[in-house]
PQR file with spaces between the fields and no chain letter, atoms N, CA, C, O and H, PARSE charges and radii, in Angstrom:
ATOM       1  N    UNK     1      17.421   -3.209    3.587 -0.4000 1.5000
ATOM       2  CA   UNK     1      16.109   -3.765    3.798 -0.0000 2.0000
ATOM       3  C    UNK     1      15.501   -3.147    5.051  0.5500 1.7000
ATOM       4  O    UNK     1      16.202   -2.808    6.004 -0.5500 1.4000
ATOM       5  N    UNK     2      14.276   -3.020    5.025 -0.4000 1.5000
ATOM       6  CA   UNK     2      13.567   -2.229    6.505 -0.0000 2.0000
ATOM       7  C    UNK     2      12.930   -3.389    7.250  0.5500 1.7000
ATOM       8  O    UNK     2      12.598   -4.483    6.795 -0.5500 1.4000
ATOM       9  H    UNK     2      13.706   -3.295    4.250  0.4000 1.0000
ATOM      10  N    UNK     3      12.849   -3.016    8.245 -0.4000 1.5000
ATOM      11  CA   UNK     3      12.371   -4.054    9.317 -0.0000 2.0000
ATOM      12  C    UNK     3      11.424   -3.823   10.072  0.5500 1.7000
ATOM      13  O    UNK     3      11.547   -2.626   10.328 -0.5500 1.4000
ATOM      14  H    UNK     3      13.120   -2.127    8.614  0.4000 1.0000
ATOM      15  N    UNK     4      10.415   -4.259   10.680 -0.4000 1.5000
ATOM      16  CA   UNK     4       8.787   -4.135   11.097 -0.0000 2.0000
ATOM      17  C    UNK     4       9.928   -3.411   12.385  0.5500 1.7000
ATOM      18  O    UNK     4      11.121   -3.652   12.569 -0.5500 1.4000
ATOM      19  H    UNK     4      10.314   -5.232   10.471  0.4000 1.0000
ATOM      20  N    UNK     5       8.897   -2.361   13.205 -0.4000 1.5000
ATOM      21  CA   UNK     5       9.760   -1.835   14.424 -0.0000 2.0000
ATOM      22  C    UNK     5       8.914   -2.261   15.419  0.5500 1.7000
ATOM      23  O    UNK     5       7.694   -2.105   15.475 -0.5500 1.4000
ATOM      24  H    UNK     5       7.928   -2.165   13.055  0.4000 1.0000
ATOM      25  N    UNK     6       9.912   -3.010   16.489 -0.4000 1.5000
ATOM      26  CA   UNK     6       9.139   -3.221   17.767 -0.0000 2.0000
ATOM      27  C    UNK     6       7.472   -2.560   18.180  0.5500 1.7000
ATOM      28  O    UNK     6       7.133   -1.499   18.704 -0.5500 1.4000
ATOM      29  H    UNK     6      10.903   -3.136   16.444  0.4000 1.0000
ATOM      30  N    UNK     7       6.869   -3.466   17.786 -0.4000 1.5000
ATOM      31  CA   UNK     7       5.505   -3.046   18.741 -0.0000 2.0000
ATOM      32  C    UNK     7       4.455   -2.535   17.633  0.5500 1.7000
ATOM      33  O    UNK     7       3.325   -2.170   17.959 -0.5500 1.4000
ATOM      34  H    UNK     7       7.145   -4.328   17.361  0.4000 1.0000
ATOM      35  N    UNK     8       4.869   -2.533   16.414 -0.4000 1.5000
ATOM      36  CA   UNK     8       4.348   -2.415   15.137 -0.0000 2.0000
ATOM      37  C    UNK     8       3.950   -3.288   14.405  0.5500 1.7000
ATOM      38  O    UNK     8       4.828   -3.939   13.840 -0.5500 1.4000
ATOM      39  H    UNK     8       5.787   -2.829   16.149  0.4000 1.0000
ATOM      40  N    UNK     9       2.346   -3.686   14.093 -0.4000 1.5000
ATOM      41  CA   UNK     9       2.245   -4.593   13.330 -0.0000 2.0000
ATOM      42  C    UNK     9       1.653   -4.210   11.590  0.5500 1.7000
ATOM      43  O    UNK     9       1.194   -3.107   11.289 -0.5500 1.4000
ATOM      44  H    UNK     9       1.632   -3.157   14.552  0.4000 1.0000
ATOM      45  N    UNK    10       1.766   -5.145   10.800 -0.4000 1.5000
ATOM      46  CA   UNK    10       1.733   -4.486    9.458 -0.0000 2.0000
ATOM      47  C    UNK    10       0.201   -4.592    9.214  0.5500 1.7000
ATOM      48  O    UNK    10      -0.365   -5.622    9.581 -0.5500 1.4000
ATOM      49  H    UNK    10       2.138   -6.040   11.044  0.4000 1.0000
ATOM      50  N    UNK    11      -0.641   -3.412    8.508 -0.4000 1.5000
ATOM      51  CA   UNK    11      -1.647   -3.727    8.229 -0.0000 2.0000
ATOM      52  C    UNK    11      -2.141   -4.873    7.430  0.5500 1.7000
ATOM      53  O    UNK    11      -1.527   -5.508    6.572 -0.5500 1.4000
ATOM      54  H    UNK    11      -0.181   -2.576    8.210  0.4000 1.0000
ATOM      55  N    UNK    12      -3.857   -5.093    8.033 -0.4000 1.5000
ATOM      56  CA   UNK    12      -4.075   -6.090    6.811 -0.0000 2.0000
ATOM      57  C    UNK    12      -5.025   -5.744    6.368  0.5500 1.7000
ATOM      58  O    UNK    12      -5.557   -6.432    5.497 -0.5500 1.4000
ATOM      59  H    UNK    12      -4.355   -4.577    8.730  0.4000 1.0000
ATOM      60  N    UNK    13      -5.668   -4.410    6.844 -0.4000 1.5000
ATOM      61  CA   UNK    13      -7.573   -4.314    5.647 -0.0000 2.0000
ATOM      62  C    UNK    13      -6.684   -3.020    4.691  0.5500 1.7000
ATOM      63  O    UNK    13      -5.859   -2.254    5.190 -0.5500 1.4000
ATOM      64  H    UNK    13      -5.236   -3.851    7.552  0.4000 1.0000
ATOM      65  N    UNK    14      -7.049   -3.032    3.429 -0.4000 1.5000
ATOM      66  CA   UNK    14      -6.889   -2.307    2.336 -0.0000 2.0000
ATOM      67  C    UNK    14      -7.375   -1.017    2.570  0.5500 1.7000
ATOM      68  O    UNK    14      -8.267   -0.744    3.373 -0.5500 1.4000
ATOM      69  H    UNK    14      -7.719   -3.653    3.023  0.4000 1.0000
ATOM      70  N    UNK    15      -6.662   -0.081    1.723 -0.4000 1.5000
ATOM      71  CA   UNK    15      -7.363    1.301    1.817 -0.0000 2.0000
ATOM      72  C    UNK    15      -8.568    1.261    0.928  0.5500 1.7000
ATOM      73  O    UNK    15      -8.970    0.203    0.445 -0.5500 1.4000
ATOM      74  H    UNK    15      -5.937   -0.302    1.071  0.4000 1.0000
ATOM      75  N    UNK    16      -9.062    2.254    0.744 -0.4000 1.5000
ATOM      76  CA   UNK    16     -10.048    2.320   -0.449 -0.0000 2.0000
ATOM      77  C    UNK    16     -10.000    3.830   -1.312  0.5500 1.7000
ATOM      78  O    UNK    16     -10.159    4.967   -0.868 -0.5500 1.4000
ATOM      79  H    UNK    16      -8.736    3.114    1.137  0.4000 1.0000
ATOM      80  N    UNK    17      -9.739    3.404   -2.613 -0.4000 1.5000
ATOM      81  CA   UNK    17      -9.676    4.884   -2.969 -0.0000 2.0000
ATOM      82  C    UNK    17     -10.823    5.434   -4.084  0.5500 1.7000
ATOM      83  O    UNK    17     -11.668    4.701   -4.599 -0.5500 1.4000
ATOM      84  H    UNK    17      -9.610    2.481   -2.974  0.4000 1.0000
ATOM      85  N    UNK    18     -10.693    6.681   -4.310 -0.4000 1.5000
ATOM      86  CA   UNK    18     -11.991    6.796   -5.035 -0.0000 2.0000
ATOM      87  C    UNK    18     -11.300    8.500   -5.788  0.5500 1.7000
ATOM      88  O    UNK    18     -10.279    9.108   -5.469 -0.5500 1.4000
ATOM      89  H    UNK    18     -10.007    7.276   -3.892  0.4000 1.0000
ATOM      90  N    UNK    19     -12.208    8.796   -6.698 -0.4000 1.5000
ATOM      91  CA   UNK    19     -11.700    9.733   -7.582 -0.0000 2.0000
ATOM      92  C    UNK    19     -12.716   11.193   -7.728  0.5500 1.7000
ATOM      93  O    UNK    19     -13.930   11.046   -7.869 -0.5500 1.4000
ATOM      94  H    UNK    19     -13.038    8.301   -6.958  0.4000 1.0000
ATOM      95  N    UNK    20     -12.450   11.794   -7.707 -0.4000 1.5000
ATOM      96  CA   UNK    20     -13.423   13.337   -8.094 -0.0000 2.0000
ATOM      97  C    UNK    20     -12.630   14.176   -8.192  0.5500 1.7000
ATOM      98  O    UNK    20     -11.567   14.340   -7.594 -0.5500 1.4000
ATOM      99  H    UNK    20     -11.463   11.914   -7.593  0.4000 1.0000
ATOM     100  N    UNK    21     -13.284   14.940   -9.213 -0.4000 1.5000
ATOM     101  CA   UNK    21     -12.498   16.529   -9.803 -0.0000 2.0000
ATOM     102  C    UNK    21     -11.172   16.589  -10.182  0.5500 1.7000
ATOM     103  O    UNK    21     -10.487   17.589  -10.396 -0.5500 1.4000
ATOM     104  H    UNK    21     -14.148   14.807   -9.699  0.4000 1.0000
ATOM     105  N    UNK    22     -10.810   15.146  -10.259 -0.4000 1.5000
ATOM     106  CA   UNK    22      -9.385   14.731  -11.141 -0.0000 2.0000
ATOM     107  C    UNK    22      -8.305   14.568  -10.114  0.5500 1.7000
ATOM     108  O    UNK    22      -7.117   14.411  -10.395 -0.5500 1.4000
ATOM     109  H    UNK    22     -11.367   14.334  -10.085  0.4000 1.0000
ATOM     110  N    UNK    23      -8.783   14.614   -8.954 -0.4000 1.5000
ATOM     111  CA   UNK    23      -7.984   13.733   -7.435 -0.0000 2.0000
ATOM     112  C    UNK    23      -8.082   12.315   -7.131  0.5500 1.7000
ATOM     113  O    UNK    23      -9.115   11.755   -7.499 -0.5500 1.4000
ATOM     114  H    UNK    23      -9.748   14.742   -8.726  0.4000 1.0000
ATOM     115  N    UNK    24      -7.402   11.791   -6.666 -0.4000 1.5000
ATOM     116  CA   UNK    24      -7.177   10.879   -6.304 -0.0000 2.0000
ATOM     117  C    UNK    24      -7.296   10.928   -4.578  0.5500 1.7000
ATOM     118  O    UNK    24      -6.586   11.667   -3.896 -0.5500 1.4000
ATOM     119  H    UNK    24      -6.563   12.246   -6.367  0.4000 1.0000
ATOM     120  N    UNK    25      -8.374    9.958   -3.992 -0.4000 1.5000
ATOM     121  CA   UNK    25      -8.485   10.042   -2.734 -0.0000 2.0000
ATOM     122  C    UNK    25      -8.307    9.009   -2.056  0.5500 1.7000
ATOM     123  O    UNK    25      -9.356    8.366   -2.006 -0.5500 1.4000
ATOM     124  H    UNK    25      -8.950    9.358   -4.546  0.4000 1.0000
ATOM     125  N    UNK    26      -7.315    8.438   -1.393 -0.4000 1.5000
ATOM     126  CA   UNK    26      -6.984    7.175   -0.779 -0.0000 2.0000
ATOM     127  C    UNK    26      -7.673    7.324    1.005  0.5500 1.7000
ATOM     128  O    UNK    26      -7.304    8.233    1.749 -0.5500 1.4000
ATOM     129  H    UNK    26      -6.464    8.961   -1.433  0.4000 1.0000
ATOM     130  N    UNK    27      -8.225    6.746    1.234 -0.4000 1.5000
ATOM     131  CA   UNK    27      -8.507    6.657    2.783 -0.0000 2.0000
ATOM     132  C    UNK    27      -8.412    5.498    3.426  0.5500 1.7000
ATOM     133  O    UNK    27      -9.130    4.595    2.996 -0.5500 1.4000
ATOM     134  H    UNK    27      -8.525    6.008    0.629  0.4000 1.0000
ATOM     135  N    UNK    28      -7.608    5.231    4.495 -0.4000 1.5000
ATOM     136  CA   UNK    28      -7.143    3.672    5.071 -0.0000 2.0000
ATOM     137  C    UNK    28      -7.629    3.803    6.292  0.5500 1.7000
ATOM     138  O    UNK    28      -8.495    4.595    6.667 -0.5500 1.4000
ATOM     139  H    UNK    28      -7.025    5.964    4.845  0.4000 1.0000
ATOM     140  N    UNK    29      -6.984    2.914    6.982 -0.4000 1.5000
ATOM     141  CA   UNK    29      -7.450    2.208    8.152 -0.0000 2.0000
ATOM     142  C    UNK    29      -6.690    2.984    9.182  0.5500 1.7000
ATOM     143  O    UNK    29      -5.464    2.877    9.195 -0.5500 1.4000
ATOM     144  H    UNK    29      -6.281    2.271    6.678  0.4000 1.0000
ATOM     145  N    UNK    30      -7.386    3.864   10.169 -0.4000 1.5000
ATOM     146  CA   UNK    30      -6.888    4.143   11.545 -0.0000 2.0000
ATOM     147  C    UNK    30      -6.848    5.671   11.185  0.5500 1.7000
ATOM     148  O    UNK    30      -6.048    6.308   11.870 -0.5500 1.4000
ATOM     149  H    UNK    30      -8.382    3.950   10.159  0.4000 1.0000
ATOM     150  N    UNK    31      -7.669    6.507   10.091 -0.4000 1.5000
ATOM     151  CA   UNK    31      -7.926    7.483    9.409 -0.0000 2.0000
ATOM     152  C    UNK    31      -6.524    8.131    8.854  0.5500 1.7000
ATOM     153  O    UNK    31      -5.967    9.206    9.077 -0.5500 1.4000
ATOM     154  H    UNK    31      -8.319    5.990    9.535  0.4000 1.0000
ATOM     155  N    UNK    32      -6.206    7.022    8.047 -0.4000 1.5000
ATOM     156  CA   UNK    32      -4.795    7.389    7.072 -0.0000 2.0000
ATOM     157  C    UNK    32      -5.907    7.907    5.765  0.5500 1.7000
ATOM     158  O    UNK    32      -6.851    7.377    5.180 -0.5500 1.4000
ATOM     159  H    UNK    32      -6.659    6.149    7.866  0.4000 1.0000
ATOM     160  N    UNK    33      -5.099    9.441    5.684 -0.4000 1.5000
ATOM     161  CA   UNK    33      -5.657    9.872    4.094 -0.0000 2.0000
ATOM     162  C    UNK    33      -5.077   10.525    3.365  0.5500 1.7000
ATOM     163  O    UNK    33      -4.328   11.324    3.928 -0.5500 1.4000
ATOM     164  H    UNK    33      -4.332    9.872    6.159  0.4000 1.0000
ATOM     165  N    UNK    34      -5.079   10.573    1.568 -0.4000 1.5000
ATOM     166  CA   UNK    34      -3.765   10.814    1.275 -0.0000 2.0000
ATOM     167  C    UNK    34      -4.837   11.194   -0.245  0.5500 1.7000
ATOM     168  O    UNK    34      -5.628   10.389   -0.736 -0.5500 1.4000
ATOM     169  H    UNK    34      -5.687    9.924    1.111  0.4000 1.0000
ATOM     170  N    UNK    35      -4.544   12.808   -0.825 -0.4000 1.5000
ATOM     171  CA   UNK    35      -5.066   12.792   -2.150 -0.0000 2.0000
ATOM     172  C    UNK    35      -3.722   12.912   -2.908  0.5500 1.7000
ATOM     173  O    UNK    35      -2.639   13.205   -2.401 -0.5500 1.4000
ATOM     174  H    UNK    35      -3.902   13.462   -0.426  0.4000 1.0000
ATOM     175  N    UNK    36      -3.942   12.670   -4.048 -0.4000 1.5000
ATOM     176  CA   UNK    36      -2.984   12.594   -4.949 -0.0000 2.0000
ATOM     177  C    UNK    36      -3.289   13.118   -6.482  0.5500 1.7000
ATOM     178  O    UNK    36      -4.403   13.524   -6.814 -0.5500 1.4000
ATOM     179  H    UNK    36      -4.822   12.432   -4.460  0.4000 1.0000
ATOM     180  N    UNK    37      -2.361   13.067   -7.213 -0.4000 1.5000
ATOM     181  CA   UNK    37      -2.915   13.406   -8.637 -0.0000 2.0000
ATOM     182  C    UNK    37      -3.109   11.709   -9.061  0.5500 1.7000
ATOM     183  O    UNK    37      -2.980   10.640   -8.464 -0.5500 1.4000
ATOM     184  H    UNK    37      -1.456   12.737   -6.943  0.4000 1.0000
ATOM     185  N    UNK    38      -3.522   12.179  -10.554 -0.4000 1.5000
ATOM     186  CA   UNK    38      -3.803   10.740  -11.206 -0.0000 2.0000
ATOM     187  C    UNK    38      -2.436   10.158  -11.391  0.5500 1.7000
ATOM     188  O    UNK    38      -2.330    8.980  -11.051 -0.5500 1.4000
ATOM     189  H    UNK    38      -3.627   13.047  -11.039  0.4000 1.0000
ATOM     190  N    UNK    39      -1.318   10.778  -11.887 -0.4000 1.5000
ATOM     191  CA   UNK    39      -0.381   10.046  -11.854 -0.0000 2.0000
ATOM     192  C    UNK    39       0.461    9.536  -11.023  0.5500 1.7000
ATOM     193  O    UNK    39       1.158    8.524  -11.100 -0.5500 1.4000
ATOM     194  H    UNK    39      -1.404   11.735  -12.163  0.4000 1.0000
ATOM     195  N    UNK    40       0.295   10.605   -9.927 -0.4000 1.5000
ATOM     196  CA   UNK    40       0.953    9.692   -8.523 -0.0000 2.0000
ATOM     197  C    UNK    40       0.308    8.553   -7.940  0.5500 1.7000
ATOM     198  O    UNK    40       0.864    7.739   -7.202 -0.5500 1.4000
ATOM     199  H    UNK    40      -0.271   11.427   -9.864  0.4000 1.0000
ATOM     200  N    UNK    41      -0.906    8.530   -8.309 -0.4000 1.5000
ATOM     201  CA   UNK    41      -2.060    7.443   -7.663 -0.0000 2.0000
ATOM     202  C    UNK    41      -1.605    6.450   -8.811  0.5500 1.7000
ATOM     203  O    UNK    41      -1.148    5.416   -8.324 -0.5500 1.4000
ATOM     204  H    UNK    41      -1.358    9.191   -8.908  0.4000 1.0000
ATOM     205  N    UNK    42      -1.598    6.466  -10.159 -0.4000 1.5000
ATOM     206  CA   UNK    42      -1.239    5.281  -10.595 -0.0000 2.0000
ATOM     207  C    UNK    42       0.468    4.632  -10.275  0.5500 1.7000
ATOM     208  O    UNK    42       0.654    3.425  -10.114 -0.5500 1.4000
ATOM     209  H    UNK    42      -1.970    7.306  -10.554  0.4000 1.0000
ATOM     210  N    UNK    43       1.523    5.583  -10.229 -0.4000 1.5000
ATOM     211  CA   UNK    43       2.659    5.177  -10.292 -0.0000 2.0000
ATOM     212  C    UNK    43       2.612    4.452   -8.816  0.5500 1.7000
ATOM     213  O    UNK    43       3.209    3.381   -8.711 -0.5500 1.4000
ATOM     214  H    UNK    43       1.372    6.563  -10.360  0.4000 1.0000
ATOM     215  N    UNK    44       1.936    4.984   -7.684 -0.4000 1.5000
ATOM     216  CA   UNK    44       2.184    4.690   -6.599 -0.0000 2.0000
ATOM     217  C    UNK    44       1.252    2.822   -6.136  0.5500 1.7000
ATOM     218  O    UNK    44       1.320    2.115   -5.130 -0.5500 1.4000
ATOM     219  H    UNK    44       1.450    5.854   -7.769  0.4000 1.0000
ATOM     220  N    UNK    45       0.682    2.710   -7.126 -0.4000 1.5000
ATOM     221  CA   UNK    45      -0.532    1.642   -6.982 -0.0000 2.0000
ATOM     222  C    UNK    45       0.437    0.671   -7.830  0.5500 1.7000
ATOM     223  O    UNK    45       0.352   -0.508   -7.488 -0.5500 1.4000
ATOM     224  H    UNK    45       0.627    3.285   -7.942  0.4000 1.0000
ATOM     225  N    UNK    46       1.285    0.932   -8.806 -0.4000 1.5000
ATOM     226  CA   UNK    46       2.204   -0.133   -9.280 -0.0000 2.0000
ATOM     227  C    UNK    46       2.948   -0.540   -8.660  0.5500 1.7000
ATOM     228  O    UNK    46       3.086   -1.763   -8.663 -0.5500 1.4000
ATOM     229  H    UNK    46       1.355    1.890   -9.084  0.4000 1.0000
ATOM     230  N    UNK    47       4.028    0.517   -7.592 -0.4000 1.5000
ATOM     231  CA   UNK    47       4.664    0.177   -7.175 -0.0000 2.0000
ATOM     232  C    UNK    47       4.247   -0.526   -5.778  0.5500 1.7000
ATOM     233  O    UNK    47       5.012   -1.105   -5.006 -0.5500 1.4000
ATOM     234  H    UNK    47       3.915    1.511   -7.589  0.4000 1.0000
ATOM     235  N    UNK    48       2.980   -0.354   -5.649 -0.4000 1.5000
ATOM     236  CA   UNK    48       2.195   -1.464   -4.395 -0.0000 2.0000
ATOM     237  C    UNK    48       2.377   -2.443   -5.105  0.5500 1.7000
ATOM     238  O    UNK    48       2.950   -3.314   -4.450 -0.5500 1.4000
ATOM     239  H    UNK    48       2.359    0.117   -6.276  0.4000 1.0000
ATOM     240  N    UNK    49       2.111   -2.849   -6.471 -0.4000 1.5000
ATOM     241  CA   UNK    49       1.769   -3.981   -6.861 -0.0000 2.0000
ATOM     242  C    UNK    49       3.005   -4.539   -6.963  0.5500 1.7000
ATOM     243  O    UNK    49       2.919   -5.759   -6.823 -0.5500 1.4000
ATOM     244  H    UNK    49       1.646   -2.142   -7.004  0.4000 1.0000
ATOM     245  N    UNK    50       3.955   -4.221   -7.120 -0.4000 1.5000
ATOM     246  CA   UNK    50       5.494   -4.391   -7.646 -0.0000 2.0000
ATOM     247  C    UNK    50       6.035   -5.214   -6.273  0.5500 1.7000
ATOM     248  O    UNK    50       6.705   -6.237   -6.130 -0.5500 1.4000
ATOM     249  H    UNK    50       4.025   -3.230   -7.234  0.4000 1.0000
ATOM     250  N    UNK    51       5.478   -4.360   -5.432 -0.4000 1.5000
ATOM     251  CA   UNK    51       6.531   -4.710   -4.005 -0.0000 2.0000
ATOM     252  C    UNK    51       5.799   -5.970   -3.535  0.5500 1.7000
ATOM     253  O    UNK    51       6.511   -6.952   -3.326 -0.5500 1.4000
ATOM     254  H    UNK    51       4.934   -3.529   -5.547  0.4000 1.0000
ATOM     255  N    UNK    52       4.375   -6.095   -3.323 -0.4000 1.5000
ATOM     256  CA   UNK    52       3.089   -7.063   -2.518 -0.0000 2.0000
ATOM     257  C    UNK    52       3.987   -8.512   -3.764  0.5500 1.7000
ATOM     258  O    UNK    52       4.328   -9.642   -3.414 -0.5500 1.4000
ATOM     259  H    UNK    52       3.797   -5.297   -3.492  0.4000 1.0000
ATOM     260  N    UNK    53       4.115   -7.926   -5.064 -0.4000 1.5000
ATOM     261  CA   UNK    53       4.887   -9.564   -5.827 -0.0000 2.0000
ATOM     262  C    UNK    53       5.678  -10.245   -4.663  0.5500 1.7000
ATOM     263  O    UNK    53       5.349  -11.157   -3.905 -0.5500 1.4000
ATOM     264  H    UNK    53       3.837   -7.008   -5.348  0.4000 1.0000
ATOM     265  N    UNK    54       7.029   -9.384   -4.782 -0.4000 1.5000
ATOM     266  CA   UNK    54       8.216   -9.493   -4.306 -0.0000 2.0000
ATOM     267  C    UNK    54       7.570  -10.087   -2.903  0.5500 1.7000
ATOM     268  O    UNK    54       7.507  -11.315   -2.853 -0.5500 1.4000
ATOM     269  H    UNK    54       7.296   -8.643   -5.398  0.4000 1.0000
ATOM     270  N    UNK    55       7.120   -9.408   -1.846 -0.4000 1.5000
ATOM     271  CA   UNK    55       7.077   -9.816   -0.548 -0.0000 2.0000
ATOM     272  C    UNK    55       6.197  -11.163   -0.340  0.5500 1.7000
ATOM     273  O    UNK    55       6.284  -11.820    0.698 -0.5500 1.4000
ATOM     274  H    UNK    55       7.171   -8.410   -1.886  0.4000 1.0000
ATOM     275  N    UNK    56       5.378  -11.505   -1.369 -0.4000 1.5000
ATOM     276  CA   UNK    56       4.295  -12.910   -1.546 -0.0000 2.0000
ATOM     277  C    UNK    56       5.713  -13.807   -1.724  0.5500 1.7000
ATOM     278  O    UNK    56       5.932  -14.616   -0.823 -0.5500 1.4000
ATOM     279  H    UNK    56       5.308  -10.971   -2.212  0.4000 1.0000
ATOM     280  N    UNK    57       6.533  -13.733   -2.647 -0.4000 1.5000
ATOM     281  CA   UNK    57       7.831  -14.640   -3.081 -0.0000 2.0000
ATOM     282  C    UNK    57       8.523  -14.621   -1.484  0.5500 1.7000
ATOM     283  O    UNK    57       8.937  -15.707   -1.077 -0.5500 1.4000
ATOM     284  H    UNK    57       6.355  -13.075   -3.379  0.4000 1.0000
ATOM     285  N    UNK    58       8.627  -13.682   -0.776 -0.4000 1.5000
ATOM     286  CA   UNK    58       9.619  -13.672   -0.047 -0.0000 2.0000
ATOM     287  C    UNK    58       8.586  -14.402    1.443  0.5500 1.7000
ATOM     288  O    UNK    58       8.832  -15.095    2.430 -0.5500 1.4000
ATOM     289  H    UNK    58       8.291  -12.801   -1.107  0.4000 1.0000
ATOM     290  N    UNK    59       7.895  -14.021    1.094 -0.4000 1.5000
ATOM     291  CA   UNK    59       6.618  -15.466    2.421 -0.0000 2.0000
ATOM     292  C    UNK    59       7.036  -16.160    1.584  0.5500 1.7000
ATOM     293  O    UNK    59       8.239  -15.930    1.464 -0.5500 1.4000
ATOM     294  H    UNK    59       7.696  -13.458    0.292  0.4000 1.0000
ATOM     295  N    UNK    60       6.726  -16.866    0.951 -0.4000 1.5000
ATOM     296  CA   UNK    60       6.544  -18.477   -0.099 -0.0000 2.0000
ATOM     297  C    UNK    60       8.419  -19.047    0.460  0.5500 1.7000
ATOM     298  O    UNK    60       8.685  -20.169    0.892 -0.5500 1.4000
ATOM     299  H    UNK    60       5.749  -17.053    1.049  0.4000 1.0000
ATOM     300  N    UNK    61       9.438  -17.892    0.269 -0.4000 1.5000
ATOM     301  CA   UNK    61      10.387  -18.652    0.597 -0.0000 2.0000
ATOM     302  C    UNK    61      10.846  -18.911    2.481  0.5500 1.7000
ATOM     303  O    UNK    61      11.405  -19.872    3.010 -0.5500 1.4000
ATOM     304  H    UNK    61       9.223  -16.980   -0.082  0.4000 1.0000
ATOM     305  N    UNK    62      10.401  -17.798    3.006 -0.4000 1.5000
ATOM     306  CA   UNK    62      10.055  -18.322    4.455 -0.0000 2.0000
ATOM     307  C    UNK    62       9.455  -19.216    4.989  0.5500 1.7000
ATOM     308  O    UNK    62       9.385  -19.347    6.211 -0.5500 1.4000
ATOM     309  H    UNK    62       9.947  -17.017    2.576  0.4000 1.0000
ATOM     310  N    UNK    63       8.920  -19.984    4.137 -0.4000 1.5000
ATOM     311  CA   UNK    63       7.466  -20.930    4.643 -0.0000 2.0000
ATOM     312  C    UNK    63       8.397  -22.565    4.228  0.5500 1.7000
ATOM     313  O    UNK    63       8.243  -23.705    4.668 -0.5500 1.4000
ATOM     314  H    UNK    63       8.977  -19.878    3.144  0.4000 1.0000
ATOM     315  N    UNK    64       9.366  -21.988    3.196 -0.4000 1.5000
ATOM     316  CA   UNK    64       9.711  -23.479    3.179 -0.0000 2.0000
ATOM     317  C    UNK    64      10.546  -24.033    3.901  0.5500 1.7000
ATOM     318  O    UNK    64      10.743  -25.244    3.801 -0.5500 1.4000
ATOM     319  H    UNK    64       9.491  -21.062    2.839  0.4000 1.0000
């Protein structure tokens, strides 16, 4: 398991991504930017979605 590192806090505003000429263009917060193909942009957006599950369950069980 990985662990937040001293003095590091986890983001909270979303990237925003957007598409042209069959790229994938992610741009975040603190000028994080990242193009991709279409399929790395989708596999990689599941596995956001996959993990944000897991870590919502894993607050919900910290909280109790």
């Amino acid at each position: 398991m990985r662990s937040i590192a001293a003095g590091l806090e986890p983001e909270t505003e979303p990237g925003i991504a957007s598409a042209e000429g069959g790229l994938v263009f992610l741009d975040g917060p603190d000028g994080v930017a990242k193009t991709m193909t279409a399929d790395a942009a989708a596999r990689t957006g599941q596995s956001l979605i996959d993990a944000a599950v897991i870590a919502e369950g894993q607050k919900a069980q910290s909280d109790v």
